[in-house]
OpenMM code with the backbone's topology and positions (N, CA, C; nanometers):
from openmm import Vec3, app, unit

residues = "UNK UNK UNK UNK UNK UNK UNK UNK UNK UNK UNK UNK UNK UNK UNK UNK UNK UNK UNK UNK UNK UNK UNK UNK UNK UNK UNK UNK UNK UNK UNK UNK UNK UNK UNK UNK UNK UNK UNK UNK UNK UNK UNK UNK UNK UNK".split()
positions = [
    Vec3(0.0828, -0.1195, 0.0000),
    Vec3(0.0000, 0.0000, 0.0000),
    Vec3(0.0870, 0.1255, 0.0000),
    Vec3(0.2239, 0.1383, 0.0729),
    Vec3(0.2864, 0.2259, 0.1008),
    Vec3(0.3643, 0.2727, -0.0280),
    Vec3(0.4206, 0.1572, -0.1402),
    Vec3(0.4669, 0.1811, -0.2684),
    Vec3(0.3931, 0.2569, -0.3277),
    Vec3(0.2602, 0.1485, -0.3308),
    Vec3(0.1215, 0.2343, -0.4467),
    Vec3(0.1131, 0.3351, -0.4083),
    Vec3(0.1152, 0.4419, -0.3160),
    Vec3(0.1410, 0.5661, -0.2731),
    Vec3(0.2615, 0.6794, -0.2807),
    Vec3(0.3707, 0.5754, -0.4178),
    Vec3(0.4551, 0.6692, -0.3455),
    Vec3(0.5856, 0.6253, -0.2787),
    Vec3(0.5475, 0.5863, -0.1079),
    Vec3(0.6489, 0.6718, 0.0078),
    Vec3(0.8150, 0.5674, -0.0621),
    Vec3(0.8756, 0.6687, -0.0165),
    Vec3(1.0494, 0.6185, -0.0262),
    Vec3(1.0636, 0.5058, 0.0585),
    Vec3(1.0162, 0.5752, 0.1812),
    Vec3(1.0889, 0.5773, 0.3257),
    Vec3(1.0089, 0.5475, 0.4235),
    Vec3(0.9854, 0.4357, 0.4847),
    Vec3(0.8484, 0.4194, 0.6055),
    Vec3(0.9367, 0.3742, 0.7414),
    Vec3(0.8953, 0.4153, 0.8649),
    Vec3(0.9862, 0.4148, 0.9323),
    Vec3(0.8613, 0.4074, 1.0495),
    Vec3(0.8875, 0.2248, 1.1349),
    Vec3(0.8103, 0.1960, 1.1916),
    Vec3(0.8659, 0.2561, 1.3729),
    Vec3(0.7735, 0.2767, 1.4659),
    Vec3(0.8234, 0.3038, 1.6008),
    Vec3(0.9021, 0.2542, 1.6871),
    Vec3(0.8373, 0.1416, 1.6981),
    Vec3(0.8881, 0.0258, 1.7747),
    Vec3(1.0503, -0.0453, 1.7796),
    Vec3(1.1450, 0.0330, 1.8464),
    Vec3(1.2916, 0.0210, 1.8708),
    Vec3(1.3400, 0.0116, 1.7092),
    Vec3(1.2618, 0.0971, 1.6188),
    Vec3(1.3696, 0.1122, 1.5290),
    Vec3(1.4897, 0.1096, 1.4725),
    Vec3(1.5595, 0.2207, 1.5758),
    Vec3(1.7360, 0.2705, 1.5898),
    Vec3(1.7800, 0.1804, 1.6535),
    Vec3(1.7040, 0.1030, 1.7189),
    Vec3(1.7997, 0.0496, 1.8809),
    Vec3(1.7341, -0.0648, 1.9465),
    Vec3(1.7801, -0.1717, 1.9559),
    Vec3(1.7370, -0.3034, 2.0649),
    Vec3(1.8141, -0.3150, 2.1691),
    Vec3(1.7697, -0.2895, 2.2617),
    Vec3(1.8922, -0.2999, 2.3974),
    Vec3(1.9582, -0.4669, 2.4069),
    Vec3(2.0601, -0.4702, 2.4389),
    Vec3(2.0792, -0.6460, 2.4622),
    Vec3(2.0622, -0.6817, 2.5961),
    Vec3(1.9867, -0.5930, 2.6864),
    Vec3(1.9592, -0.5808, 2.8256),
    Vec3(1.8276, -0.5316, 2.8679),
    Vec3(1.7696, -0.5333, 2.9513),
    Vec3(1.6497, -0.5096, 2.9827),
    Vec3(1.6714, -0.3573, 3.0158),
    Vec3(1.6074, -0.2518, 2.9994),
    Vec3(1.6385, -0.0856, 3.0399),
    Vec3(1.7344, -0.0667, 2.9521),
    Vec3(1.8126, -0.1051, 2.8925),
    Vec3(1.9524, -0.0698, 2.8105),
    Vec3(1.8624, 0.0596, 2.7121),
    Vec3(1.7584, 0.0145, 2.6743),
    Vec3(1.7028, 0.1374, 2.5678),
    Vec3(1.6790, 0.2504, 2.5832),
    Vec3(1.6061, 0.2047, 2.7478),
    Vec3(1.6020, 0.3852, 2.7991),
    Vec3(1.7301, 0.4830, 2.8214),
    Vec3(1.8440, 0.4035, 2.8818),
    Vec3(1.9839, 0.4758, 2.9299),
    Vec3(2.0242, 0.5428, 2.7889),
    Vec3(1.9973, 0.4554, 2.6459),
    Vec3(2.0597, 0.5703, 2.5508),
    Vec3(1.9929, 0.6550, 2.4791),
    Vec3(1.8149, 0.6073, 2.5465),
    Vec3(1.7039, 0.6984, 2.4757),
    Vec3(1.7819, 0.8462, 2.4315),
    Vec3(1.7052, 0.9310, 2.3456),
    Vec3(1.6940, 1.0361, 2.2762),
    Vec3(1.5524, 1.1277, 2.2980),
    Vec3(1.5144, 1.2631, 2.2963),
    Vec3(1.4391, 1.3181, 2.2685),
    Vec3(1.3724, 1.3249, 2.1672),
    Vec3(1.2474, 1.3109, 2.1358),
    Vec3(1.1998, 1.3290, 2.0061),
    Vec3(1.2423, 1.4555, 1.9246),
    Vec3(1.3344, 1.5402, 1.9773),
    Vec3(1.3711, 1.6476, 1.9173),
    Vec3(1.5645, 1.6089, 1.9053),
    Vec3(1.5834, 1.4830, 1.9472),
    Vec3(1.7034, 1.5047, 1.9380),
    Vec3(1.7763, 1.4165, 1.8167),
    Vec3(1.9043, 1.3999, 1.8037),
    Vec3(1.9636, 1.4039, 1.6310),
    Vec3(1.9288, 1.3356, 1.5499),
    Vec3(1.8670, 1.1817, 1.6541),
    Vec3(1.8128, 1.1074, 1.5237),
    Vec3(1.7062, 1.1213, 1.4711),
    Vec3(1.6016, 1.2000, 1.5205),
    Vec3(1.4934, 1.2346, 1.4912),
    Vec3(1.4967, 1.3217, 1.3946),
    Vec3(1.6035, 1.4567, 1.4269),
    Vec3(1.6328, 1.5522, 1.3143),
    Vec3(1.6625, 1.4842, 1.1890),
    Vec3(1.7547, 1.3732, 1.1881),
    Vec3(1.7789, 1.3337, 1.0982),
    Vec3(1.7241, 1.2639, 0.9971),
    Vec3(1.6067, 1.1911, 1.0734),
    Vec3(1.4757, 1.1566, 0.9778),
    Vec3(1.4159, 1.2813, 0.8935),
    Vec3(1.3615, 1.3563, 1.0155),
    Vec3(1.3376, 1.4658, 0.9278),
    Vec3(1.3961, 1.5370, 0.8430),
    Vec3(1.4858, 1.5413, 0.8533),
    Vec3(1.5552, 1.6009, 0.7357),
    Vec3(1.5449, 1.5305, 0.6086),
    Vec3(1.5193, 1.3622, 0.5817),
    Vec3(1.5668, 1.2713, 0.5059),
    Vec3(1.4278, 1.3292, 0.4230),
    Vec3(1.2836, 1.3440, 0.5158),
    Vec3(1.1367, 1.3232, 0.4875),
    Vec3(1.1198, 1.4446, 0.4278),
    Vec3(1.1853, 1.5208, 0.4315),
    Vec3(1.1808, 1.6772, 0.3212),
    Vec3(1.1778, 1.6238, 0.2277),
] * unit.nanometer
topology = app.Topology()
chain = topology.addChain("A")
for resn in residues:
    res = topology.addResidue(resn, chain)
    for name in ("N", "CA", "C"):
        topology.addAtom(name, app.Element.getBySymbol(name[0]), res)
Protein backbone atom coordinates (compact mmCIF):
# COMPACT_ATOMS: atom_id res chain seq x y z
CA UNK A 1 0.00 0.00 0.00
CA UNK A 2 2.86 2.26 1.01
CA UNK A 3 4.67 1.81 -2.68
CA UNK A 4 1.22 2.34 -4.47
CA UNK A 5 1.41 5.66 -2.73
CA UNK A 6 4.55 6.69 -3.45
CA UNK A 7 6.49 6.72 0.08
CA UNK A 8 10.49 6.18 -0.26
CA UNK A 9 10.89 5.77 3.26
CA UNK A 10 8.48 4.19 6.06
CA UNK A 11 9.86 4.15 9.32
CA UNK A 12 8.10 1.96 11.92
CA UNK A 13 8.23 3.04 16.01
CA UNK A 14 8.88 0.26 17.75
CA UNK A 15 12.92 0.21 18.71
CA UNK A 16 13.70 1.12 15.29
CA UNK A 17 17.36 2.70 15.90
CA UNK A 18 18.00 0.50 18.81
CA UNK A 19 17.37 -3.03 20.65
CA UNK A 20 18.92 -3.00 23.97
CA UNK A 21 20.79 -6.46 24.62
CA UNK A 22 19.59 -5.81 28.26
CA UNK A 23 16.50 -5.10 29.83
CA UNK A 24 16.39 -0.86 30.40
CA UNK A 25 19.52 -0.70 28.10
CA UNK A 26 17.03 1.37 25.68
CA UNK A 27 16.02 3.85 27.99
CA UNK A 28 19.84 4.76 29.30
CA UNK A 29 20.60 5.70 25.51
CA UNK A 30 17.04 6.98 24.76
CA UNK A 31 16.94 10.36 22.76
CA UNK A 32 14.39 13.18 22.69
CA UNK A 33 12.00 13.29 20.06
CA UNK A 34 13.71 16.48 19.17
CA UNK A 35 17.03 15.05 19.38
CA UNK A 36 19.64 14.04 16.31
CA UNK A 37 18.13 11.07 15.24
CA UNK A 38 14.93 12.35 14.91
CA UNK A 39 16.33 15.52 13.14
CA UNK A 40 17.79 13.34 10.98
CA UNK A 41 14.76 11.57 9.78
CA UNK A 42 13.38 14.66 9.28
CA UNK A 43 15.55 16.01 7.36
CA UNK A 44 15.67 12.71 5.06
CA UNK A 45 11.37 13.23 4.87
CA UNK A 46 11.81 16.77 3.21
Amino acid sequence: EAATAGVKMLCFPENFSFVGARDGESLEVAQSLDGPVMQGYQSLAR
